[in-house]
N, C-alpha and C positions, 0 to 999 in steps of 0.2 A: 154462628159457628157452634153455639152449643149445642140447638137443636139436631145440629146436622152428625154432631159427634152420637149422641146418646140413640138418634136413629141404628146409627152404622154398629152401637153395639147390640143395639135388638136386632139388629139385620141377621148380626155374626152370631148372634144365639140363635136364632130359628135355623140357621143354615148348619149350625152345628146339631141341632137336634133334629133335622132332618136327614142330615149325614147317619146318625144312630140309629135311627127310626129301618136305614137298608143298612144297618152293619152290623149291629149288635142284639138283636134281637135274639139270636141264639144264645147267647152269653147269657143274655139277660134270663132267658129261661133256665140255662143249665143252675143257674146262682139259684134261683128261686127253688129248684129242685134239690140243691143241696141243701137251702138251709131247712124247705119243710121235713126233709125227710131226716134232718136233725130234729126237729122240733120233736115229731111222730114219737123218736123213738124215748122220752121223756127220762132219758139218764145223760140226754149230754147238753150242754151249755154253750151257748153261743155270746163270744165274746165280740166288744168293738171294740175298737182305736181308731185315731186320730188326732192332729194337733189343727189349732185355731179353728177355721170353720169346717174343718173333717169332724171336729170332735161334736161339734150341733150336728151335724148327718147322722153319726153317732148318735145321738141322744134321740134323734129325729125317729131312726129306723126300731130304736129300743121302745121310744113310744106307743108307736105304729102297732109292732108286732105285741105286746103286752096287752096294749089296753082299746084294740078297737075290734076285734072280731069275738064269737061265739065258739074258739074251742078252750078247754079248761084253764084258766090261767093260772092255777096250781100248778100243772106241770111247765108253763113256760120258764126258762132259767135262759134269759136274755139279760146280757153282764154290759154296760157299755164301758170301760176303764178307767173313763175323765171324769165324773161325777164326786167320789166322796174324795172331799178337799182334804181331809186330814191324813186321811192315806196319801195322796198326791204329796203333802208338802213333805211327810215322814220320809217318803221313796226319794224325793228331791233331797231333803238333808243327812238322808243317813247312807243313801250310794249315789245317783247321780242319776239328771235329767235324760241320759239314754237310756235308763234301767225304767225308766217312769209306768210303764207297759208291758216289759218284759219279764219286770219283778213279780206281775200280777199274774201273769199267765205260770212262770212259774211253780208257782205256791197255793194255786186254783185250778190249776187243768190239768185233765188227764186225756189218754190218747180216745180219740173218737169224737172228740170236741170240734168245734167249727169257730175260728178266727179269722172276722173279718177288719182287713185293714184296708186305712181310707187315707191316699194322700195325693195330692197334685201333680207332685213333681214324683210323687213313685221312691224320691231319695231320703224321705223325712228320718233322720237317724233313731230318733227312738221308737216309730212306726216298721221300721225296718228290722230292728233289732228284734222287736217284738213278732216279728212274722218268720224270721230265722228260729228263733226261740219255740215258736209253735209250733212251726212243719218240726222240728228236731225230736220234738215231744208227742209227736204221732197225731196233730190236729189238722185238718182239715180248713188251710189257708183260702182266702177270699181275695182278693185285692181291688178296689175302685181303685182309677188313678187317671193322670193324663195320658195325653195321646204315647210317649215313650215307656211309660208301665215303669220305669227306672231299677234299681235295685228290688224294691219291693215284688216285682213279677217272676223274678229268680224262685219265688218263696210258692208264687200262687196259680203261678205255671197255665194251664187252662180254665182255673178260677181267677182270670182276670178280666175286667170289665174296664179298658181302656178307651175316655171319650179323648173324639179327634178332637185334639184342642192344646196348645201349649201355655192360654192364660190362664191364671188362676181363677179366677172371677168367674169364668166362663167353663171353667170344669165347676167348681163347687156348685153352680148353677145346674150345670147338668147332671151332677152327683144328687141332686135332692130330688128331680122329676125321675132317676133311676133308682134310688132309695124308693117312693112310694110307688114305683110299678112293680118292685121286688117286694115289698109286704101286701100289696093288692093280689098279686099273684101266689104267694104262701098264704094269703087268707083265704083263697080260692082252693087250693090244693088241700088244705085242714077240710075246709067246710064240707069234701066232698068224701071225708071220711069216717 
């Protein structure tokens, strides 16, 4: 029995990444094209979010794009929002666990920036809040999510990259093979300038 289960769920991930493979390809270029030609222009910040394992994609794509190609990392300003614990717990105690990301974007961005937010269900209230908060403030919304895109896609409209899929497991999976096609492809797009 359990063989047969953990089969059916590598089955359901290649069929779901083959699904993306004829669906989202465009998507996937258009994202990449936004965020190098953020990068490019080295006055605007590219922030992330996300909660539980959106916020390792998060940290995954901040990696990626920072510390593994050849264009200057002086001008890279890739923000991921989960990372400095002291700040997090400050935003948690002195306004509230929906503000967590939204505080940060407030008080750090300015219009012409690029927010990318990452979450499953599309409905994550402090990932949400934070992408309402962005597009308001003139940035340039992203959205990874599931197959329904949820509140979050309101925010990120044709910057959304929605894998067909309703489980978790099996989007954040496919969130991380679409995270390093999206920095192999900005590191392509830098390299040829």
């Amino acid at each position: 029995m359990r063989r047969e289960q953990i089969v059916r769920r590598l089955e359901e991930s290649a069929r779901i990444h083959k699904v993306m493979s004829e669906t989202l390809v465009d998507d996937i270029v258009h994202v990449a094209d936004v965020v190098a030609q953020a990068i490019r222009s080295e006055t605007c910040q590219v922030f992330l979010f996300g909660v539980g394992g959106s916020a390792i994609i998060c940290e995954s794509i901040s990696q990626d794009l920072k510390g593994f190609y050849r264009y200057p990392s002086e001008i890279i300003s890739v923000c991921p929002l989960t990372v400095e614990t002291g700040l997090l717990t400050q935003i948690l105690n002195d306004h509230s666990a929906e503000e967590i990301f939204s505080w940060q974007i407030e008080t750090s961005a300015k219009i012409g920036d690029v927010a990318i937010a990452i979450s499953t269900s599309g409905d994550s209230p402090s990932v949400v809040r934070a992408a309402r908060v962005a597009k308001d403030l003139g940035l340039t919304v992203i959205a990874l999510t599931g197959k329904t895109g949820g509140k979050l896609a309101e925010y990120s409209q044709e910057n959304t990259i929605r894998v067909p899929s309703l489980d978790a497991a099996h989007i954040e999976d496919a969130f991380s093979s679409i995270a390093h096609i999206i920095c192999q492809e900005v590191r392509d797009r830098l390299s040829q300038s």
